[in-house]
N, C-alpha and C positions, 0 to 999 in steps of 0.2 A: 398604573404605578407612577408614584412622585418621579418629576421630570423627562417622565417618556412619554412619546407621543407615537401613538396606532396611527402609522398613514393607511385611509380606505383607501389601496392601489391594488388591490385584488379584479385579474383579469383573466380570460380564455381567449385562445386563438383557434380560431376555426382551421380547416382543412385548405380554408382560399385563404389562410391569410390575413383574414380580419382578425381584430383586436378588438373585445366585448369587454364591458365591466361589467363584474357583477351587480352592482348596483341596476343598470341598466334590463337584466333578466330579471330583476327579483319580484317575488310573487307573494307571497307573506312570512310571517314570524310565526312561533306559538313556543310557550314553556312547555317544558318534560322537566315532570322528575318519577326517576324509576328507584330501584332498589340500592340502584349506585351511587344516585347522585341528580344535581338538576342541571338544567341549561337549556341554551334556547337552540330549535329546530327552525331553520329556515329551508323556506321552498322557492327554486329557482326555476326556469324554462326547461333543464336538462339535468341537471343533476338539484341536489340539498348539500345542506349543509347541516352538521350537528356539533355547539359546541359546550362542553357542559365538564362541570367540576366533580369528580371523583371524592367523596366524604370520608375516604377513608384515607386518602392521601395527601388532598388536596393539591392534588395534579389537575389540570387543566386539558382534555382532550379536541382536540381539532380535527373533526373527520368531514372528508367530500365525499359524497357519495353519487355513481354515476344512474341517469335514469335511461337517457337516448343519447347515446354520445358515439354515433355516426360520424357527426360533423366537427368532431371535437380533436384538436391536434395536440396542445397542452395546453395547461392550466398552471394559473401564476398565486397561490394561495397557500396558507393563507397571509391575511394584511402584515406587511413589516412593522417593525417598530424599529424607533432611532432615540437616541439619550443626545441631544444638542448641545451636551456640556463638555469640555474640552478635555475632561478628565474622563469619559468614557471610552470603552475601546471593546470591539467584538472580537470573539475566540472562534478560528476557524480550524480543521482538523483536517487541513491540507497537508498532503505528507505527514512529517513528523508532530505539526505545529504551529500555529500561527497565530501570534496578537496584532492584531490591529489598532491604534490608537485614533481616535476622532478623528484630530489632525494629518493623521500621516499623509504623506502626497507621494500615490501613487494610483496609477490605471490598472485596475481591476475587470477591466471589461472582456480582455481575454486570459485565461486560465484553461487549466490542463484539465481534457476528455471534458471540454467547455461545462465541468462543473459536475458532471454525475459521482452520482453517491456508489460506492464500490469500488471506486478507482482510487487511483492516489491524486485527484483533486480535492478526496475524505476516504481518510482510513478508516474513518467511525461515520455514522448519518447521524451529526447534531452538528447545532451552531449556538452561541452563545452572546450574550450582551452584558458589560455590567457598567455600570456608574458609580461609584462611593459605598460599594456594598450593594447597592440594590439592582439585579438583574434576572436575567431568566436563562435558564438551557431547555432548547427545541428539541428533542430527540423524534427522527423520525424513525418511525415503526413500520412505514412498506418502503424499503429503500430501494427496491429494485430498480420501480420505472420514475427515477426520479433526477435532479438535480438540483443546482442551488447558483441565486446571481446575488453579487454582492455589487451595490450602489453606491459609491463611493464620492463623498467631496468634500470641501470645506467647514459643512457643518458638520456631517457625522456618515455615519453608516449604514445601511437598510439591507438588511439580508433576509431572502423571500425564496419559497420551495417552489418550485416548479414541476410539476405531475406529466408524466410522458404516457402515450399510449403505450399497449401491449400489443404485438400483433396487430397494430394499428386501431385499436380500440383501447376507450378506457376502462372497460372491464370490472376491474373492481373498486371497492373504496382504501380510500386512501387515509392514512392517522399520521397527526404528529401529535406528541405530548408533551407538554409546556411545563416544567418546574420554577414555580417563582420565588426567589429569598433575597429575604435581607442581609445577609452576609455572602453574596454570590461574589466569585474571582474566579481563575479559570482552573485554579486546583479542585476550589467545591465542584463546579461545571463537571470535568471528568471523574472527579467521584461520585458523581449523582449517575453519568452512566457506566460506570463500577460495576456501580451498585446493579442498574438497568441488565446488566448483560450476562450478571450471574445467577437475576433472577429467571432472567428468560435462557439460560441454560449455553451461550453463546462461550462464556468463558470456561478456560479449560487451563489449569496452572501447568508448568512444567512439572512438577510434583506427579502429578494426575497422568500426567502426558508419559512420565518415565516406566510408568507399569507398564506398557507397551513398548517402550521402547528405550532400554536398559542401555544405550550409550548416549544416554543426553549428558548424563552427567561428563562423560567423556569430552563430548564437543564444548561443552562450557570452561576446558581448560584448555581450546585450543587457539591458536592465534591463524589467522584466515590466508592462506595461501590461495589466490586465483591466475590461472595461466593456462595458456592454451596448448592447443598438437598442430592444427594446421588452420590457415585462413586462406582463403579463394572468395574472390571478388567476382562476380559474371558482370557482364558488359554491362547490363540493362541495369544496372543499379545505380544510385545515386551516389554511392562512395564510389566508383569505379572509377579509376586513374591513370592506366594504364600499367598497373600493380601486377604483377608475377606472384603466385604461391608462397607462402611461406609454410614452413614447416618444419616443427620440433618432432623428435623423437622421442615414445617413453623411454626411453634410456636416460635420453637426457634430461627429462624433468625428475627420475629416479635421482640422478647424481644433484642436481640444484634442491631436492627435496634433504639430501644427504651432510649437503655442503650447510645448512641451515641448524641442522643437526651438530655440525662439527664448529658453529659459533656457539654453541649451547643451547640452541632452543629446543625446548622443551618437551609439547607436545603443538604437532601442526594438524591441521584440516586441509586437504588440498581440493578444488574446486576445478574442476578438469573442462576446458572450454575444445570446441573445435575437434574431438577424441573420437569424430564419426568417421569414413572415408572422403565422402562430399567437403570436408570441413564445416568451417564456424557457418552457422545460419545458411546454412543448404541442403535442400532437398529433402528438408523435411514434411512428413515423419517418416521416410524412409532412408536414415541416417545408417544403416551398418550396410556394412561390418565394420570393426574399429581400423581407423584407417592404417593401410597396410602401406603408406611410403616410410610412415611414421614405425611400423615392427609389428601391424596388425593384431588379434586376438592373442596370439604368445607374449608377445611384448606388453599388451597394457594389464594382461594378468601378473606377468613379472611386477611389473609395477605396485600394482594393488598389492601382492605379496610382501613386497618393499616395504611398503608404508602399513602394513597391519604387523609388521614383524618389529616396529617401531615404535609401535602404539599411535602412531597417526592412524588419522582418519579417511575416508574417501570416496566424492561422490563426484558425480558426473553431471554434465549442463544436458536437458532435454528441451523437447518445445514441441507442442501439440497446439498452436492457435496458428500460429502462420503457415500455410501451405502450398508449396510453391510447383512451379509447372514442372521442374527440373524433374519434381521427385518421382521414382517411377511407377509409381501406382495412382499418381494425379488421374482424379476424375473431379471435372467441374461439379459434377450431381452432386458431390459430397463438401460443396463449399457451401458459406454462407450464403441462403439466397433474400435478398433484399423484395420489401414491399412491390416493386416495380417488375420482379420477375429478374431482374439482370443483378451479377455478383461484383463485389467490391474487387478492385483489381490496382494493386501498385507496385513497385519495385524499388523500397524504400532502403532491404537492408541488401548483404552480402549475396545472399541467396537470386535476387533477381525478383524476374514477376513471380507473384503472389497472391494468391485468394485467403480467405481465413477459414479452416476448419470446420463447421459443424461441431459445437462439444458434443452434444449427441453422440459422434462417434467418436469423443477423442480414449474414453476410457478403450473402446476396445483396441483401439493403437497402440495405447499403454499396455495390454495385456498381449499383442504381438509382438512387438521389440522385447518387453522383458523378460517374455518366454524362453526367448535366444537369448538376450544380452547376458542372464542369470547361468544359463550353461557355459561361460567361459570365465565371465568373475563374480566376486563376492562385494558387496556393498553396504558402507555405511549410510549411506546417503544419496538422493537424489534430487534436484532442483528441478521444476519445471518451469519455465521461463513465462513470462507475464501474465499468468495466471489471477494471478492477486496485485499487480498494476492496472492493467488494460481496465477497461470499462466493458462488462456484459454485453455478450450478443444475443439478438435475438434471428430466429431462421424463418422464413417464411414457404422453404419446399415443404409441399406437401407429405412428402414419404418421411421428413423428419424434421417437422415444425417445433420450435423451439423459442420459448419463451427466458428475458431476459434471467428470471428465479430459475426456470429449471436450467438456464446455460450454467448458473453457483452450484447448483447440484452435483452436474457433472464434471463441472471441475472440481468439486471435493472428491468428486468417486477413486478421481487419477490420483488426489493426493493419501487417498483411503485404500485403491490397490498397494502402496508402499507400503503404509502403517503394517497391514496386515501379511506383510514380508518381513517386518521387522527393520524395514530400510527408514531411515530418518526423510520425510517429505520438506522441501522449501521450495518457495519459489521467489518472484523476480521484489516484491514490496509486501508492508503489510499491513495490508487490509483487513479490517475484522473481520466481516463475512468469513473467512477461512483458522479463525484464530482457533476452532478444534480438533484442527488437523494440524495447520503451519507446525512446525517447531523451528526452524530458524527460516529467514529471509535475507535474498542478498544485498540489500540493504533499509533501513526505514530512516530516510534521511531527510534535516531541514528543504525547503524549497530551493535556499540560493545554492547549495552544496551542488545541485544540479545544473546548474549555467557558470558561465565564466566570474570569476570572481570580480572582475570590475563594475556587473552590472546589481543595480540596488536591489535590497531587498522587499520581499513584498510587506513587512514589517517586522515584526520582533518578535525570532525563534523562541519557543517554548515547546517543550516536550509531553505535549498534549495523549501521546499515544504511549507513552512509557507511563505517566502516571495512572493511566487505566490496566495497560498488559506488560506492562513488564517482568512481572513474573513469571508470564503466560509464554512467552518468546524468545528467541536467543537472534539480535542484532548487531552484526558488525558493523563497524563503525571506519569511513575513509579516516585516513591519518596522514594524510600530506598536509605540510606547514605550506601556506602562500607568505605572502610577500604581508599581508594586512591582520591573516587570523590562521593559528592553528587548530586543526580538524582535532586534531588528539582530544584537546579539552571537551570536544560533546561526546567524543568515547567514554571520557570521565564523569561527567554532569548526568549522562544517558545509565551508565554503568554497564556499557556495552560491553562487543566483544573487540579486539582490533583485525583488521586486514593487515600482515604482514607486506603481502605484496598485491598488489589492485592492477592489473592490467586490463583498461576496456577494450574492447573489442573496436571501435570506433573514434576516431580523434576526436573532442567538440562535441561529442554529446554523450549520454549517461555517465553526467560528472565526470568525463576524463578529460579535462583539460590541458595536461602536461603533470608530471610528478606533482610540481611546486614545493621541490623541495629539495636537497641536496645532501641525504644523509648519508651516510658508509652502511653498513647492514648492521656491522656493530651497534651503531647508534638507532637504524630503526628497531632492532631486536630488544633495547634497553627499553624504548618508548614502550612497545608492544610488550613487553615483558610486566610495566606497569597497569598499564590497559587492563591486560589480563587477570593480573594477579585481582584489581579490582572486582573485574565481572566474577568470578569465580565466589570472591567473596558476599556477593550479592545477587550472584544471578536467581535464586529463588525468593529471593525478597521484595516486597512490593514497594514501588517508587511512593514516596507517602507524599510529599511536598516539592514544589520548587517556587524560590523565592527570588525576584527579583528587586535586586541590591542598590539599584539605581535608574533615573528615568529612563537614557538610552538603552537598558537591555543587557548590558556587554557584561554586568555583574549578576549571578547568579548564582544560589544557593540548593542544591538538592538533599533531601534526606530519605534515606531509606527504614523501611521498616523493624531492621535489628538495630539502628543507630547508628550506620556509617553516616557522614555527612562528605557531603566536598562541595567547593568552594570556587569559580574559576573566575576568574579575570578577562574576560578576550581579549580587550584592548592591550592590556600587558603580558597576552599570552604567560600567565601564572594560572598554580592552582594549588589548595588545600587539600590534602584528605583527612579524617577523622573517624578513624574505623573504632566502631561498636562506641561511637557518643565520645 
């Protein structure tokens, strides 16, 4: 394509460690053309290559195909391309969103779950390039064993897929598919895979999603209340501080649910953290009974009662990946077990030491707790935590080997036991992979929302994952003002839902850096009241456009599909809205 240049930097790395170029194995060339279409078949030492034009699309497919790949650790394919013009900039689908401009100066060298596709290092598996209108979107089509490095410097950009074994083999062949246009930007970008993920059956609209489960429309009016019952810190952890217990009562999150009520608001959703005995992030999955310092199984049904009698809503924090020694039914055989025979071991959160679950067995966990949990309350909703963030595992014990596609499996089954109760499923971000289950997530948020606000951003947010699913999901949205930029306006821009109240569980990380903000409840209730009123009017409509209104980003245009428009400012913390055009 005019002014891109293919860098040959296509390589494998062996099991020791060597670094091969393909060029280096290559063995021959030969045209194919079958009934699809033509392109050239190349023969390598260990696997081929086949790359060839599709005639009825004219898509562009990129398949490697494995022959003998014993010695094969990953693969870096295929070749980047870069646009050297200072007006180029690639689209990444990190978290919410992400443009990159040529120029921008920063280190990209480390990134979040170092890049794999499923995580929220990409919500979606594509990346994008454009120049003056002319670029491409990569969609990749086995996104399991995979991930992605982005090169970054002063001329430009180079973004290259990287092929992971399975089970320590590479197993099967691996596709991405290339769309090239003359009018590419990163709107067209994610409308091309729109398009891509309703063909392949992936998208599922809230529409679609409510035949099953008749209180969505409910939750779309609601403004997001998150808080907890109890938190305990075990020694061995890395928050530990020498911190004492804390712990609420359902009593008293019933009256602060009440007192919220008695400012006017509306209709709430409350989000229930810590509501096991162990408390927050312990001992799981053997979290019940509901903790009894807190008014145990009477007390949090009173509760539940409270808030269905109000037309609130209410769903409880679970967690089926981290698995901790504490809990009483710990058995090492049922953790993950690594290549090497020995199991992953840290003691990062509240809970202490910790191995990670086998999904494999995590649905039947889910079918033992909410066997019990379901005989003492009623549920609109349930969250299972990092589900759709974390990055896929793969198992290597033999009695229950598990590859990184069947670990998405089984984590939809947990999200697919709810559906089929009637319980609304969310978990911790949102990942495609899950978008026919998800219906709401507890956050899908820019990159910097996540770190302290002083530190730079990785470039210039865009709403890459709403312009594909927003139809599809219901996102709230942080809403603390800092000191530089108010969160509310991407509630607005996003046409999210708002957090009323955001308590993280952890100082300094998962975006809880302090309020940064200073409102009365009055005044947050006003924000969240417009938040709202927004989402509601748009939550089924598709995010059509966003346009940015100026070089640095800070101005931005959204439109939606019935014709709301809004309009935000960051820098001057302003904003527009223009319902129905």
């Amino acid at each position: 394509m005019e002014n891109w240049i293919r860098n040959h930097d296509s390589f494998y790395v062996t099991k020791e460690d060597q670094k091969i170029k393909f060029s280096d194995d290559f063995i021959k060339s030969e045209e194919r053309i079958t009934g699809l279409g033509r392109g050239i078949y190349s023969t390598y030492k260990y696997f081929d290559t086949y790359i060839w034009k599709e005639d009825s699309t004219n898509h562009y497919y990129f398949e490697w195909i494995p022959k003998v790949d014993e010695n094969i650790k990953e693969v870096h394919w295929p070749d980047s391309f870069v646009c050297e013009d200072k007006d180029g900039y690639s689209t990444i689908p990190y978290m919410q969103g992400l443009l990159i401009p040529n120029r921008y100066e920063y280190d990209y060298s480390k990134i979040a779950f170092d890049g794999q596709f499923t995580s929220c290092a990409a919500y979606m598996p594509w990346l994008s390039q454009t120049n003056n209108g002319l670029g491409y979107v990569a969609i990749n089509e086995t996104p399991w064993d995979s991930k992605y490095t982005i090169d970054h410097d002063d001329r430009g950009t180079r973004l290259q897929f990287v092929w992971l074994t399975s089970l320590g083999k590479m197993r099967y062949k691996r596709v991405v598919r290339y769309s090239f246009e003359s009018n590419m930007d990163y709107n067209r970008a994610a409308k091309i895979y729109r398009e891509y993920v309703k063909e392949t059956g992936l998208f599922k609209s809230l529409k679609e999603k409510e035949v099953s489960l008749n209180k969505i429309s409910d939750l779309q009016q609601c403004a997001v209340v998150h808080t907890g019952i109890k938190a305990h810190t075990e020694k061995e952890s890395r928050f530990y501080d020498g911190q004492k217990d804390v712990i609420h009562s359902f009593d008293s999150v019933k009256e602060m649910i009440q007192k919220l009520h008695n400012l006017g608001s509306n209709k709430l959703y409350l989000h229930l953290d810590g509501w096991g005995d162990p408390g927050y992030d312990n001992c799981h999955p053997d979290y019940l009974p509901a903790c009894m310092e807190a008014g145990g199984w009477n007390a949090l049904e009173s509760l539940q009662k409270s808030l269905r009698s109000q037309n609130d809503l209410f769903g409880l924090h679970d967690q089926y990946r981290d698995y901790y020694y504490k809990a009483k039914t710990h058995d090492e055989n049922q953790a993950i077990q690594l290549e090497d025979g020995g199991v992953l071991e840290h003691a990062n959160w509240a809970g202490g030491r910790q191995n990670y679950l086998c999904a494999s067995l995590a649905p039947k966990y889910v079918k033992r707790n909410y066997t019990e949990i379901l005989k003492h309350i009623d549920l609109d909703c349930v969250y299972l935590d990092v589900f759709s963030c974390n990055e896929m595992d793969e198992c290597f014990n033999p009695e229950h080997l598990m590859t990184r596609k069947e670990c998405m499996e089984y984590r939809r089954a947990c999200f697919q036991f709810m559906i089929n109760r009637g319980i609304i499923p969310s978990s911790e971000e949102c990942s495609d992979w899950a978008m026919r289950e998800l219906v709401f997530s507890h956050y899908g948020p820019y990159e910097f929302m996540m770190k302290d606000e002083n530190e730079k951003k990785m470039g210039i947010p865009v709403p890459l994952f709403n312009l594909v699913y927003h139809d599809c999901v219901i996102i709230p949205w942080m809403m603390e003002k800092h000191e530089n930029e108010d969160y509310m306006l991407y509630a607005l821009i996003n046409g999210g839902a708002p957090y009323f109240d955001r308590n993280g569980a952890y100082d300094g990380t998962d975006g809880a850096f302090g309020a940064g903000s200073n409102f009365t409840e009055e005044e947050q209730k006003k924000r969240c009241d417009q938040v709202a009123s927004l989402h509601e009017h748009v939550a089924y409509s598709e995010l059509v456009s966003d346009r940015i209104l100026d070089k640095t980003g800070l101005r931005q245009q959204s439109t939606f599909a019935d014709g709301t428009c809004v309009e935000v400012d960051f820098s001057k913390g302003t904003y527009e809205i223009t319902v129905n055009g």
